[in-house]
C-alpha positions as CSV (number, residue, x, y, z in Angstrom):
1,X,102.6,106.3,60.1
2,X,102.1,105.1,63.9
3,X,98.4,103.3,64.4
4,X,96.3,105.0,67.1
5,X,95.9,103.4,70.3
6,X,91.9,103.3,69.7
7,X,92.5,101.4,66.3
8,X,94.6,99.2,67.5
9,X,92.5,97.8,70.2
10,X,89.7,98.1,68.0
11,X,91.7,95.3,65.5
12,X,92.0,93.3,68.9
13,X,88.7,93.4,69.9
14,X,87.4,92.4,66.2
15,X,89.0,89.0,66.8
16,X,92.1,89.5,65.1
17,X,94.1,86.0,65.4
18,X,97.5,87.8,64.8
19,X,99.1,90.9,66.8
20,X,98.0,94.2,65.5
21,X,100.6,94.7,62.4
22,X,101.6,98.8,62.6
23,X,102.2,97.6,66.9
24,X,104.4,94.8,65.7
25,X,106.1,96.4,63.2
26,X,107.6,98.9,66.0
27,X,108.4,96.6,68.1
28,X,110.4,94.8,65.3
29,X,112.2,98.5,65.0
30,X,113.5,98.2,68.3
31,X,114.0,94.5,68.7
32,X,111.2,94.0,70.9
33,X,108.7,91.6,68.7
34,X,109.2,88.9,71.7
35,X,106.8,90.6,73.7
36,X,103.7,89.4,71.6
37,X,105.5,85.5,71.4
38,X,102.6,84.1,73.6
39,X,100.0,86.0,71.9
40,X,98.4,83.0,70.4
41,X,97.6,81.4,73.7
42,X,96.1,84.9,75.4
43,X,92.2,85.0,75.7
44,X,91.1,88.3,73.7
45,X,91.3,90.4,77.4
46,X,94.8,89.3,77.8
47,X,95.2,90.4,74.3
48,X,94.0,93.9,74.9
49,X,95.8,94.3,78.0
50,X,98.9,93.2,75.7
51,X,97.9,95.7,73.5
52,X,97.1,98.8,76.0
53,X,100.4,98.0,78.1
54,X,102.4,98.0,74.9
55,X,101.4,101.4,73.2
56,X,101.6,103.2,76.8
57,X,105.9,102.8,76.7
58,X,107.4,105.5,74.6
59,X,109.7,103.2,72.5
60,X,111.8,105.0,70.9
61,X,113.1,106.4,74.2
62,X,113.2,103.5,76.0
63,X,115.3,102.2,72.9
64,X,117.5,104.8,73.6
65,X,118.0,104.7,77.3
66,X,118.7,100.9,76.5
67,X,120.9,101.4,73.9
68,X,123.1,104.2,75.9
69,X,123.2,102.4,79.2
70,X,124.2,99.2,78.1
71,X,127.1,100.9,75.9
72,X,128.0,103.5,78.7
73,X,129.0,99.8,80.6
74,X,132.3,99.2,79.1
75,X,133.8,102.7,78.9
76,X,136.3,102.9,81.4
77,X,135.5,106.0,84.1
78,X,137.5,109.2,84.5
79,X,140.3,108.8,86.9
80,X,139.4,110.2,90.4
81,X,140.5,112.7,92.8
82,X,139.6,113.6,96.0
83,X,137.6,116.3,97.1
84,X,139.2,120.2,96.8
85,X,139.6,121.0,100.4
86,X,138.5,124.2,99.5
87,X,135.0,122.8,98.2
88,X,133.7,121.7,102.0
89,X,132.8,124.3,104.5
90,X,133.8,121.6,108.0
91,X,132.4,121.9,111.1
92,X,135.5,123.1,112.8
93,X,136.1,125.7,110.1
94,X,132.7,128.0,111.0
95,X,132.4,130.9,112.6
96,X,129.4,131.4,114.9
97,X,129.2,134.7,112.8
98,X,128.9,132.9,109.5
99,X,126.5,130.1,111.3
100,X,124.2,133.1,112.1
101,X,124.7,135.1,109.2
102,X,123.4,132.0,106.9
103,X,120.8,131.7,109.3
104,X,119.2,134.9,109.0
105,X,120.2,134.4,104.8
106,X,118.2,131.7,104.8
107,X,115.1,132.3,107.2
108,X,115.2,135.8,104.6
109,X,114.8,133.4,101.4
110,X,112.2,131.5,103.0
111,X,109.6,134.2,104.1
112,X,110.0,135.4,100.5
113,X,108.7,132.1,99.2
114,X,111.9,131.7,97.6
115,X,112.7,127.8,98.9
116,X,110.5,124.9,97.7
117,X,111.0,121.5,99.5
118,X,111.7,118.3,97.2
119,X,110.8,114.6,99.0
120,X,112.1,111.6,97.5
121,X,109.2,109.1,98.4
122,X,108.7,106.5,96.1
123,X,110.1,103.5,98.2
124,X,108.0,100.9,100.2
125,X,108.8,99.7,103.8
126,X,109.9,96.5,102.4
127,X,113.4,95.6,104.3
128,X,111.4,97.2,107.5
129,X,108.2,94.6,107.1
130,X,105.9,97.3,106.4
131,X,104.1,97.1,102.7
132,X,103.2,100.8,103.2
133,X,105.3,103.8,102.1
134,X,108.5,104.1,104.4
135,X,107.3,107.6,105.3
136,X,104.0,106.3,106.8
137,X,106.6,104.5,109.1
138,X,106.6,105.0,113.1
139,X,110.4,104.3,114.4
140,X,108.7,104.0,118.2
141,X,109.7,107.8,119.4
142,X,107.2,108.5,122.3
143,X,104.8,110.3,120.1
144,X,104.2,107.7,117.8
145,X,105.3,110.3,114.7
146,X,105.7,109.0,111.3
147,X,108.6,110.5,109.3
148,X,106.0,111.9,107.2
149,X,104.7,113.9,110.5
150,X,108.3,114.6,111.8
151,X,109.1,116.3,108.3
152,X,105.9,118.3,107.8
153,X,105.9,119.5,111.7
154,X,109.9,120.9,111.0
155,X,108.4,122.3,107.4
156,X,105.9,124.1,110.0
157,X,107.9,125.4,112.6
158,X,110.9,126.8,110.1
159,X,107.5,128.7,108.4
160,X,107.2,130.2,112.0
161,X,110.7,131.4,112.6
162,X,111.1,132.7,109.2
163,X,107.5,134.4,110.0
164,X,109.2,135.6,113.2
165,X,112.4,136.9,111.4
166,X,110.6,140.0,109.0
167,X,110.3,142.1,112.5
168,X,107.7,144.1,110.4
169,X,104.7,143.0,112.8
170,X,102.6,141.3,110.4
171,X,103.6,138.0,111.0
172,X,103.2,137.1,107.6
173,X,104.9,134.7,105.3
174,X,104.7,132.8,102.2
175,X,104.3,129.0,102.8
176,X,106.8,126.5,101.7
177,X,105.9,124.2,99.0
178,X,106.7,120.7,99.5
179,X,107.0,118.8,96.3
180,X,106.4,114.8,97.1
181,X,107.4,112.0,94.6
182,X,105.9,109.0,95.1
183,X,105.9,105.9,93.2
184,X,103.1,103.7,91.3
185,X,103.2,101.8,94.1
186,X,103.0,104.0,97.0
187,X,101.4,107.3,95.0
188,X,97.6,106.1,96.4
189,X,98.6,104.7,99.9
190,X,101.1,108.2,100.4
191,X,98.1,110.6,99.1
192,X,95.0,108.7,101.3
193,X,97.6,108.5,104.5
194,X,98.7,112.8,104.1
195,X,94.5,113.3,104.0
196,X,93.3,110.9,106.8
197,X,96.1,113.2,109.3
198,X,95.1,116.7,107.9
199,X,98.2,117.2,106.2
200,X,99.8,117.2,109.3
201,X,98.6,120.7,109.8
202,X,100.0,122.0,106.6
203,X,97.9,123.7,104.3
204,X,96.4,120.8,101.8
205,X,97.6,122.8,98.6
206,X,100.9,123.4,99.3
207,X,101.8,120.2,99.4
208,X,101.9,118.3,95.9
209,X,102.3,115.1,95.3
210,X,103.6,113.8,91.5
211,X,104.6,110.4,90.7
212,X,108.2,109.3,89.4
213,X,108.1,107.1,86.1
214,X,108.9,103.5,85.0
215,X,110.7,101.8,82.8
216,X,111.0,98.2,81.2
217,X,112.9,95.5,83.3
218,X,115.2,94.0,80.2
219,X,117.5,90.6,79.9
220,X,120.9,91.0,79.5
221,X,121.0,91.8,75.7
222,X,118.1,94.5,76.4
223,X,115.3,92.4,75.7
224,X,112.2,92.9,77.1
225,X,110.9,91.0,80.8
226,X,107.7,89.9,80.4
227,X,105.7,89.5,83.6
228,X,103.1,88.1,82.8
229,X,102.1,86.8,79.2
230,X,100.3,90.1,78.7
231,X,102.2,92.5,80.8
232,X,106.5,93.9,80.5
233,X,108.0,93.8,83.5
234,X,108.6,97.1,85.0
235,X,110.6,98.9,87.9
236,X,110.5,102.6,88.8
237,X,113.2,104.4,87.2
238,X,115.2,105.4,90.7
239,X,115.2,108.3,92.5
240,X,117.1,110.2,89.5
241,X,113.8,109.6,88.2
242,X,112.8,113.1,89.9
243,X,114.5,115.1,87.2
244,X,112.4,114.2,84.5
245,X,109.3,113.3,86.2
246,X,109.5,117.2,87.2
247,X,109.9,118.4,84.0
248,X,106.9,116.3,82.4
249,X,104.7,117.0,85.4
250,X,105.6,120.5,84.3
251,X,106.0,121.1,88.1
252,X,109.8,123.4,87.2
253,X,107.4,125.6,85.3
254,X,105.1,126.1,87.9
255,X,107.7,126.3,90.4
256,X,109.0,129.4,88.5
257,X,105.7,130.9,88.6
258,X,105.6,131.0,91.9
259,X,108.9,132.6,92.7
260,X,111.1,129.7,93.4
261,X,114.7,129.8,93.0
262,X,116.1,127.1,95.2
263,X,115.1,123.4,95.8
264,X,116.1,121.3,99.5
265,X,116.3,117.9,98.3
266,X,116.1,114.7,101.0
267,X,115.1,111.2,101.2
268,X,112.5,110.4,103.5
269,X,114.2,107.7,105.5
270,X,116.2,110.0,107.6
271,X,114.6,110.4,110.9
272,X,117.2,113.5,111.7
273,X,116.6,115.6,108.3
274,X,116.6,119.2,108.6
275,X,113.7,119.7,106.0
276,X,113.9,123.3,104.9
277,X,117.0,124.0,106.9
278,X,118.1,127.8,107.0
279,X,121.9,127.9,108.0
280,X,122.2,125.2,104.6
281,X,119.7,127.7,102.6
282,X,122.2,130.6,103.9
283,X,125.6,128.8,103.1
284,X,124.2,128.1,99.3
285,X,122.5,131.3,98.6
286,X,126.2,133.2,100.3
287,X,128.2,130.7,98.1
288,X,126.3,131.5,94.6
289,X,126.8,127.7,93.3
290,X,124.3,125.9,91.7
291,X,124.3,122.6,93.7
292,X,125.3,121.6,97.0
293,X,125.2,118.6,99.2
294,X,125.6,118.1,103.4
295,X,128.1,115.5,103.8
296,X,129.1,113.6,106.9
297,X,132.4,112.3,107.0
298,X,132.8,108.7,106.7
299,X,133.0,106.3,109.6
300,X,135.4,104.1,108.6
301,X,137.3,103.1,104.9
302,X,134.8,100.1,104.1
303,X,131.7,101.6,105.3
304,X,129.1,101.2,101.9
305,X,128.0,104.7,101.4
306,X,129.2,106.6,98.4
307,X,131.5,109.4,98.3
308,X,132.0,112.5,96.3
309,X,135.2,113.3,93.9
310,X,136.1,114.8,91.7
311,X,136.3,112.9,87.9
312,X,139.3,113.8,86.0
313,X,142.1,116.5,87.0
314,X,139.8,119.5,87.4
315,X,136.9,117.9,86.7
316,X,133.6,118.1,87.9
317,X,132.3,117.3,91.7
318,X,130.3,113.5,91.9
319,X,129.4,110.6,93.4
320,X,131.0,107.2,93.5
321,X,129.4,104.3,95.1
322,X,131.2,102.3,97.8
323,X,130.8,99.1,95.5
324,X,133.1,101.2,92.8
325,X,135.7,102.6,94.9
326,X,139.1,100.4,94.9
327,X,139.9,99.1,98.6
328,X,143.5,101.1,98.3
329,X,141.6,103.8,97.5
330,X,139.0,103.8,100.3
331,X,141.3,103.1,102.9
332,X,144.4,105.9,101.4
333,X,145.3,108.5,104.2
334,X,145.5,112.2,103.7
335,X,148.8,112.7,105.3
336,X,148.4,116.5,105.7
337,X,144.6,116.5,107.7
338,X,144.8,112.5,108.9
339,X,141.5,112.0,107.1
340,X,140.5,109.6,104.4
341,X,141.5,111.2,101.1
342,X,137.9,109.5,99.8
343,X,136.0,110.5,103.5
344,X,133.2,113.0,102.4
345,X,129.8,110.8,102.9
346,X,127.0,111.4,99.8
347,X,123.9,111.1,102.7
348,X,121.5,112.4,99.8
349,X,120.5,116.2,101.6
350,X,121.2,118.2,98.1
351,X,120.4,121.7,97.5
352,X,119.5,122.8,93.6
353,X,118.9,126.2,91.9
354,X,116.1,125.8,90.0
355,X,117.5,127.0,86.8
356,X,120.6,124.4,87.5
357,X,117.4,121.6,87.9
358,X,115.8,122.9,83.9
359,X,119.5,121.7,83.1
360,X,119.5,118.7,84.6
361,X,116.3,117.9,83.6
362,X,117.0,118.5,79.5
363,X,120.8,117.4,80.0
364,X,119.9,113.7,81.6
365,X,117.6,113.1,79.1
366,X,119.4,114.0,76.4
367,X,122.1,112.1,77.7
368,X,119.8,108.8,78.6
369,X,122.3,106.6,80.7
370,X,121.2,104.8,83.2
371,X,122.7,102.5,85.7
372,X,122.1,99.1,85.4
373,X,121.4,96.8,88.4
374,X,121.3,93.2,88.1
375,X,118.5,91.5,89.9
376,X,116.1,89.1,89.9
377,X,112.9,89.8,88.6
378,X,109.5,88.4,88.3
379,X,109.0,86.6,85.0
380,X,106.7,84.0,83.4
381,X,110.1,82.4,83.7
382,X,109.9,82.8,87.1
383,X,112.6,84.8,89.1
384,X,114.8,86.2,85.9
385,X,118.0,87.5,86.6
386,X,118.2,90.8,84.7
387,X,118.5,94.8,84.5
388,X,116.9,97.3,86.0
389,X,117.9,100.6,84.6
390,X,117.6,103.5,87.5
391,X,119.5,107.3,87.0
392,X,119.8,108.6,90.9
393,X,119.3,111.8,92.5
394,X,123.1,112.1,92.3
395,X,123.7,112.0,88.8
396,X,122.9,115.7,88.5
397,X,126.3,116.7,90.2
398,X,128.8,116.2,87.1
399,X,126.3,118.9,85.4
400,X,126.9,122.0,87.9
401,X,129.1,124.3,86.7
402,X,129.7,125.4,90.6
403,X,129.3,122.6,93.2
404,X,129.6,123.4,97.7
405,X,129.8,120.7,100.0
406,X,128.3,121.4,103.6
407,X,129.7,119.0,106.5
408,X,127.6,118.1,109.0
409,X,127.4,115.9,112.3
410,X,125.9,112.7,111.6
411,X,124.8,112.5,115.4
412,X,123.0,115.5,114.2
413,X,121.4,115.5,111.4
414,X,121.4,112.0,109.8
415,X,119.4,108.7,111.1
416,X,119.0,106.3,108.2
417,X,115.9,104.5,108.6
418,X,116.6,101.1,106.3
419,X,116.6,97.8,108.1
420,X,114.3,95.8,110.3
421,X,115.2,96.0,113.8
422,X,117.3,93.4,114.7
423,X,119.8,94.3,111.7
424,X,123.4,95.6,112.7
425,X,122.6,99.2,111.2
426,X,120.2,101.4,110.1
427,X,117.5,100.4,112.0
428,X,114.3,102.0,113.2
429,X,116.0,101.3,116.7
430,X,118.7,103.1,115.9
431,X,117.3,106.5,114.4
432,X,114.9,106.4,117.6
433,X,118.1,106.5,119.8
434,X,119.6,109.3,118.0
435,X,116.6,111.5,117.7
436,X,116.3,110.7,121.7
437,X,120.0,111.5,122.1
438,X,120.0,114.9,120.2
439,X,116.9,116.1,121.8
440,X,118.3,115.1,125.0
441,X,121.2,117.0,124.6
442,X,119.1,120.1,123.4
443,X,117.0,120.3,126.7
444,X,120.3,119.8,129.2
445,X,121.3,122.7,127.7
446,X,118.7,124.3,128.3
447,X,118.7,124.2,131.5
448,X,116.4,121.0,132.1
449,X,117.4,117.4,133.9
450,X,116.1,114.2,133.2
451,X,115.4,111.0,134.9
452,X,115.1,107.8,133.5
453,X,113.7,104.2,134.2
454,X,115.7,102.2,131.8
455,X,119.5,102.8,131.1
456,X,120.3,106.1,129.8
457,X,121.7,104.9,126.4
458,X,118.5,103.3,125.8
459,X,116.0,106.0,126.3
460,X,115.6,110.0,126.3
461,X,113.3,112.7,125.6
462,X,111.6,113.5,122.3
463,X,111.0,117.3,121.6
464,X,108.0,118.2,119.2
465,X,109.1,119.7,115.8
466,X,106.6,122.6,116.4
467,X,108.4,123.6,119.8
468,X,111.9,123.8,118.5
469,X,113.7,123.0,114.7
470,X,118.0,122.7,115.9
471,X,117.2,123.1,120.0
472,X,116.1,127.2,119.9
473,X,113.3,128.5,122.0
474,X,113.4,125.8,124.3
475,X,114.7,127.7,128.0
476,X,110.8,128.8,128.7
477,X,109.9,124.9,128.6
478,X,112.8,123.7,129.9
479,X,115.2,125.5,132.7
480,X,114.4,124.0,135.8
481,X,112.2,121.6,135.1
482,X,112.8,117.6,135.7
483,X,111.5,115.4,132.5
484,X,110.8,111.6,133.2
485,X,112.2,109.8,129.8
486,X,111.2,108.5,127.6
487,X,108.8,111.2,127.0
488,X,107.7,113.8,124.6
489,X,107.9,117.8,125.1
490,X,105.5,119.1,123.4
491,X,104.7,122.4,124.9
């Protein structure tokens, strides 16, 4: 019978000289009893902390995860395949009549409070020098915007137009909900940073924050890391992590309570993403499937972004990561389109049912593989090379029965913000230049000029989310009218 927690550290707090027997005898049943080998040499507080940090892991699911990933190692994978052609609406393929039919589609879904929005945010700064979450990050546009402000201000002005779009005169509409992991480690800094700016406008309640899990750092025959002499090393569980953390957080349930049916699903280090976009809400609600992913087709055959195929003849639509793909492989020709055969670009902008998500959510758990990622990790060892074991947001694909992949420009729509300036890609730099270059492009045509006082492909004009979402509603501002970059429009 398992020992409470409160009896457990009450034998610690006695004085007991040995580890609390009921705590060791579970860790014995999963192999584990090396995490209480230094227990002799902790003071009593290290000994409770020992204690406390032990009985909060869920053992005989870590056990499992372990047990599963490591196995799933050796298997060899499916063959692959690419992409059906028929599976990816391209840009060149659509109609301005379908572009504007999925618009209106989806602007319709949205005033009916039928779209929630899901942010991945449980990563730090790190690689950009900033300890703070990457979404409190300013790439140096000329408002001085975070992504977290660029995101909320689009989540604001698609609320207008699909206000705009019931032509019933009451202006009403049901706000989007945006659902926000964070991370142990940025969950505090994310919440205090969304208050101290007013939610960026939005209203404070519908945006909720919920925190993705962790899970045991482990050698490579699944031991235990211990960080300190009282503590296991841990890692956050990747951005996979989202599935389960929404089904504990019971968040699915109270996303069905609310009328949600479909879920827009980013990472918050793209300075270009279309949170909540309508033409993508449109496509997905027109093509009835229960995932779908924008894709951007890949720049070149050794370029390290995953790509989505298909597993087995007829199998099922996922991800393989650039690090897995054979160089043959990634560099094959279709000789029919004179693309890549391997060329559609996983960019991670998904869209979900929310009944496909319930399925993900009992079917990943059930399944419990996890990658595993060999790294170094902080140790009373020192740095340790070991596992981390992560799932990704992309692991959900090989569950949809029905799976739609949405080509988009990557001059558009994606600006990866990864790298410290100074990098060779993926660089605040970077994204600034593209978000300048798009929203150039949108006021030219709408009938405004610019001048400049550094070199045009250094500079150009920022337009405010809450003036226009893709370039719309911008000729009253604009036509005519000489802008001096860089600068913002605003109004």
């Amino acid at each position: 019978m398992r020992e409470p927690a409160a009896q457990v550290v009450s034998d610690v707090n006695n004085g007991s000289s040995s580890p609390p027997q009921a705590l060791l005898e579970r860790l014995k049943d999963f192999g584990q009893e090396d995490a209480f080998a230094l227990w002799d040499e902790l003071s009593s507080e290290e000994r409770d902390l020992l204690v406390k940090d032990i009985e909060r892991l869920d053992l005989p699911r870590i056990d499992r995860i372990i047990r599963c990933s490591f196995r799933s190692q050796g298997l060899p994978a499916a063959a692959i395949e690419p992409v059906p052609e028929g599976s990816v609406s391209t840009v060149e393929e659509r109609t301005l009549e379908e572009r504007e039919k999925w618009w209106k589609m989806g602007l319709k879904a949205i005033s009916e409070g039928k779209l929630a929005v899901l942010l991945l945010s449980g990563g730090q700064g790190t690689r950009l020098g900033s300890s703070d979450p990457k979404g409190c990050f300013n790439i140096g546009l000329p408002s001085g915007k975070s992504l977290f402000q660029l995101q909320a201000e689009r989540i604001l002005c698609v609320q207008k137009l699909a206000a705009q779009s019931l032509n019933d005169g009451s202006g009403g509409f049901v706000p989007i909900r945006w659902y926000i992991m964070t991370s142990p480690f940025t969950d505090d800094a994310t919440r205090k940073f969304f208050e101290s700016h007013k939610y960026f406008g939005l209203e404070a309640d519908q945006v909720i924050f919920f925190q993705q899990g962790t899970i045991p750092c482990v050698s490579k025959d699944g031991r235990f890391i211990m960080e300190t002499p009282y503590r296991v090393a841990k890692a956050p569980d990747g951005n996979g992590g989202v599935y389960s953390a929404l089904k504990y957080s019971r968040l699915l349930e109270d996303m069905a309570t609310r009328g949600v049916r479909y879920l827009d699903c980013y990472g918050v280090d793209n300075a270009l993403v279309r949170v909540a976009d309508p033409t993508f809400l449109g496509y997905f609600i027109d093509k009835g499937v229960a995932a779908a992913a924008k894709v951007v087709r890949k720049a070149y055959p050794q370029e390290k972004v995953g790509v989505f195929v298909r597993r087995g003849k007829g199998g099922p639509l996922s991800v393989v990561e650039y690090s897995e793909l054979d160089s043959s492989l990634a560099s094959a020709i279709n000789q029919q389109t004179g693309r890549l055969r391997f060329c559609w670009s996983n960019v991670c902008l998904h869209m979900f049912t929310l009944d496909f998500l319930n399925q993900v959510a009992n079917g990943l758990e059930k399944d419990s593989i996890y990658h595993l990622a060999e790294k170094k990790i902080p140790s009373i060892h020192g740095q340790t090379m070991g596992c981390k074991l992560e799932q990704f947001i992309f692991d959900a694909f090989p569950y949809a029965p029905s799976t739609a992949l949405f080509e988009v420009l990557r001059e558009e729509e994606f600006a990866p913000v990864k790298n410290a300036n100074g990098s060779n890609f993926d660089t605040p730099d970077s994204a600034r230049l593209l978000v300048l270059r798009l929203h150039t492009r949108w006021v030219v045509a709408a009938g405004g000029f610019l001048t400049h006082s550094v070199p045009l492909y250094a500079t150009g004009v920022e337009v405010s989310p809450l003036c226009s979402y893709v370039g719309e509603n911008l000729e009253a501002i604009c036509r005519g009218r000489t802008f001096h970059a860089p600068c913002e429009i605003a109004s």
